[in-house]
C-alpha positions as CSV (number, residue, x, y, z in Angstrom):
1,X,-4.5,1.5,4.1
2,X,-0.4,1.0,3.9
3,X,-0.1,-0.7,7.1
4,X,-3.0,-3.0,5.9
5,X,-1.4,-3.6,2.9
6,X,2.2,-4.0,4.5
7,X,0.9,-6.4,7.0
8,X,-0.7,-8.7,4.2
9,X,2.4,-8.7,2.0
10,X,4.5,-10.1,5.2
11,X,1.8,-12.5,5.9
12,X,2.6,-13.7,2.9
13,X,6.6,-13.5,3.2
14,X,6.9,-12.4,0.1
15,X,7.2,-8.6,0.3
16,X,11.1,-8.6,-0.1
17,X,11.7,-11.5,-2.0
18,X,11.0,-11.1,-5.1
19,X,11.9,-7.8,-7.2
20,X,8.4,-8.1,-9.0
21,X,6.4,-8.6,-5.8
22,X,8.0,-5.8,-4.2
23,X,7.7,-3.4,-6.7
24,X,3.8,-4.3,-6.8
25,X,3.2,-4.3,-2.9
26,X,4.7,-0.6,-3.4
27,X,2.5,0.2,-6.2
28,X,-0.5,-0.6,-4.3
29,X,0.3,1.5,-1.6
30,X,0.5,4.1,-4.2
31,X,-2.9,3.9,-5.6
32,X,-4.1,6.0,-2.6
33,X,-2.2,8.8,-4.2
34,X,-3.8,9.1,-7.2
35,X,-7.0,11.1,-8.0
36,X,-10.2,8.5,-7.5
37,X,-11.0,8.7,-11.0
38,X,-7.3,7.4,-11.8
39,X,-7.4,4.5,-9.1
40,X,-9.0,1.9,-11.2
41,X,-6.1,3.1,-14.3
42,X,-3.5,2.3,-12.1
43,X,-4.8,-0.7,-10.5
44,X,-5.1,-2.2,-14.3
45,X,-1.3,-1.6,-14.3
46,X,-0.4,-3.3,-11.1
47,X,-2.3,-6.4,-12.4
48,X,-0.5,-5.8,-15.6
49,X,2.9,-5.6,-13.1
50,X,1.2,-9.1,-11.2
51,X,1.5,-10.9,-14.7
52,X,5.3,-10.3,-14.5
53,X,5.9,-11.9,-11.3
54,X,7.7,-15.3,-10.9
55,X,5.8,-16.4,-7.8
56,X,2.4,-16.1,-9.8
57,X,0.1,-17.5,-7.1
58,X,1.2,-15.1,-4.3
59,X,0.5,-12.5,-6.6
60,X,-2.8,-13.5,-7.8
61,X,-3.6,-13.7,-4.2
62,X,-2.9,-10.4,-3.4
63,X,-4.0,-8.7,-6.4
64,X,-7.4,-10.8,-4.9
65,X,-6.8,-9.5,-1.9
66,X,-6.9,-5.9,-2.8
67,X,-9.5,-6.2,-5.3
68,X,-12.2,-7.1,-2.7
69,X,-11.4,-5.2,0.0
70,X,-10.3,-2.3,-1.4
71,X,-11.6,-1.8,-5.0
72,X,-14.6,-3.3,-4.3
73,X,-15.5,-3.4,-0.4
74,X,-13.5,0.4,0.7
75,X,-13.7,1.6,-3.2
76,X,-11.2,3.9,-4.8
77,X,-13.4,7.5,-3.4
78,X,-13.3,6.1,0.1
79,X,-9.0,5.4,-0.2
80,X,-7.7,7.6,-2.1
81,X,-6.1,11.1,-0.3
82,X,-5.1,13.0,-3.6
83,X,-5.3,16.4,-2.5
84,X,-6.1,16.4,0.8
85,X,-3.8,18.5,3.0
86,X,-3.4,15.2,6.1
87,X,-3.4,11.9,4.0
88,X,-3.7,9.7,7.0
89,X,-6.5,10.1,9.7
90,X,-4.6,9.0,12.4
91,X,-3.6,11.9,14.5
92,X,-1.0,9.4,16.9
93,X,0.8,8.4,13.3
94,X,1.2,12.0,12.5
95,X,2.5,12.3,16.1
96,X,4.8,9.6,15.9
97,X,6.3,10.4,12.9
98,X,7.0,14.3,14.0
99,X,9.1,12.8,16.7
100,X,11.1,10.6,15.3
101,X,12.0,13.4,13.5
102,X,12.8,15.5,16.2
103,X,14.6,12.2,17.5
104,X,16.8,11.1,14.4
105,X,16.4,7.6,15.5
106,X,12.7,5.6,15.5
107,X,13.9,3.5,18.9
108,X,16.1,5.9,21.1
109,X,18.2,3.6,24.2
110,X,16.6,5.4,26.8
């Protein structure tokens, strides 16, 4: 669900510049946290966050955006990871980030 979400908000070019769009692009991301039953709360407060915004349309966009396809289309039970021991399924992103870890440095000069 984040990279999804962090690939739409640079498709946009908007992710970083503006405080307001930032701060809601990390809020979504967020909304996986939260219980299911709290999803829809918090989502009410990141189009509360949306209203704030100076670049209105990019924001209505998005909050479009992840309204259909992950309100409505994935739905809140089917993204969220509160409580769960793993939040991510991917077993190579779990793998990844252990090394870099181990590394100190995501791109080593081999």
């Amino acid at each position: 669900m984040a990279q999804a979400l962090e690939k739409n908000a640079k498709d946009w070019y908007a992710k970083r510049s503006v405080q307001c769009l930032h701060t809601m692009f990390r809020m979504s991301k967020a909304l996986a946290l939260l219980p299911a039953n709290k999803v829809i709360e918090g989502f009410e407060e990141l189009v509360r966050q949306s209203r704030l915004s100076l670049n209105v349309e990019v924001a209505e966009r998005y909050i479009l955006y992840f309204r259909n396809q992950w309100m409505e289309r994935v739905g809140p039970e089917n993204f969220s990871v509160h409580g769960m021991p793993r939040q991510t399924n991917n077993d190579q992103e779990i793998f990844h980030r252990h090394l870099n870890g181990i590394m100190n440095h995501p791109r080593p000069a081999i």
